[in-house]
N, C-alpha and C positions, 0 to 999 in steps of 0.2 A: 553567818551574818549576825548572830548574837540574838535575832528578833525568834519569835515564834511560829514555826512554820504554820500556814494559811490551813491545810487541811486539818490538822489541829483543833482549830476553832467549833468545825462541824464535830466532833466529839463533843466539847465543850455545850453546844447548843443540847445534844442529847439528853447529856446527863441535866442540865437545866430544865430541860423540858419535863422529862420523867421525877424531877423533884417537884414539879410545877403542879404536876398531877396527881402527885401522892401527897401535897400539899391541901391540895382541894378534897383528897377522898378520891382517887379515882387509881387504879393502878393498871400499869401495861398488862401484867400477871394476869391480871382477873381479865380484860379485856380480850387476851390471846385464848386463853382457855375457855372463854366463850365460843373462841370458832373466828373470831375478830382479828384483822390483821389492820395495822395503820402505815400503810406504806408511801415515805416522801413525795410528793407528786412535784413540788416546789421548791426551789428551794434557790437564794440570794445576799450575795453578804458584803458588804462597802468595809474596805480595811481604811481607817480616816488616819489614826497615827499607831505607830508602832507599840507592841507590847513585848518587853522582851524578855529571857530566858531569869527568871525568879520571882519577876512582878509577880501583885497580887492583883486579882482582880474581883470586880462584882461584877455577877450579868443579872440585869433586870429582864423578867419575862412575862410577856403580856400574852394573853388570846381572845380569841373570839371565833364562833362557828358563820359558816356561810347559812344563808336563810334556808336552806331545803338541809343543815345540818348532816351535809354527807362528807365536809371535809372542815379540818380545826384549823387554823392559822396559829403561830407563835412567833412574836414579833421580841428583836432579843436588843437590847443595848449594855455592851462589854464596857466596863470603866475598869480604869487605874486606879487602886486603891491609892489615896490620898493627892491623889492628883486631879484637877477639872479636866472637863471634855470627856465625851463621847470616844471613844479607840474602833469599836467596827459596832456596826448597825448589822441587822439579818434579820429574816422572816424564813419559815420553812412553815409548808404548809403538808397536811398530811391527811389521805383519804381514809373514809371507814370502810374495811374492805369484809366482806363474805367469805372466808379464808375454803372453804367447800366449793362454791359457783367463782368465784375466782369476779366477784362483779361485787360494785358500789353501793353501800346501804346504807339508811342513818345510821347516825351516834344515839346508841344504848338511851333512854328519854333517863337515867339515871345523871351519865355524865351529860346529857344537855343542861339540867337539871342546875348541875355542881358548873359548867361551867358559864354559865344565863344569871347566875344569883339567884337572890328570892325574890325579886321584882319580876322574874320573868313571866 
């Protein structure tokens, strides 16, 4: 169909995400080898207009933690390099997991830290 297949995108959020967090100081690596696992709980994505096979694109990536800090949210909007409009919107949200008890626990007070700012 010449467009960009839809499962695709979910890659695309990934790699956004994990640049998102090595941006701020925070890495998946160091997170996992803790014992930490962050497995998708959520995850949603609006395709608005078509991206097709060589565009470029930007994705802007936003977050924030829920108040009890057991799960991070990443709020994503995909552009067309050099073109206006929004192309697909998405949020995947993602628990802190006890990778041993296999059960829900805060986020590291390091990366609340990094992702709270210094106002926190």
């Amino acid at each position: 169909m010449g467009v960009v297949y839809h499962t695709h995108c979910i890659d695309w959020f990934e790699e956004a995400r994990t640049e998102a967090l090595r941006s701020m100081g925070a890495s998946y690596l160091e997170l996992h080898e803790s014992g930490m696992d962050m497995p998708v709980v959520d995850l949603a994505v609006s395709y608005r207009r078509a991206i097709r096979y060589d565009d470029l694109v930007d994705i802007h990536v936003t977050w924030s933690l829920n108040r009890t800090a057991t799960r991070i949210r990443f709020d994503y909007e995909v552009l067309r390099q050099g073109q206006e409009g929004v192309c697909i919107t998405a949020h995947v949200v993602l628990c802190f997991m006890d990778r041993s008890r296999g059960r829900p626990v805060s986020a590291p007070p390091e990366l609340v830290a990094l992702v709270s700012g210094p106002d926190a």
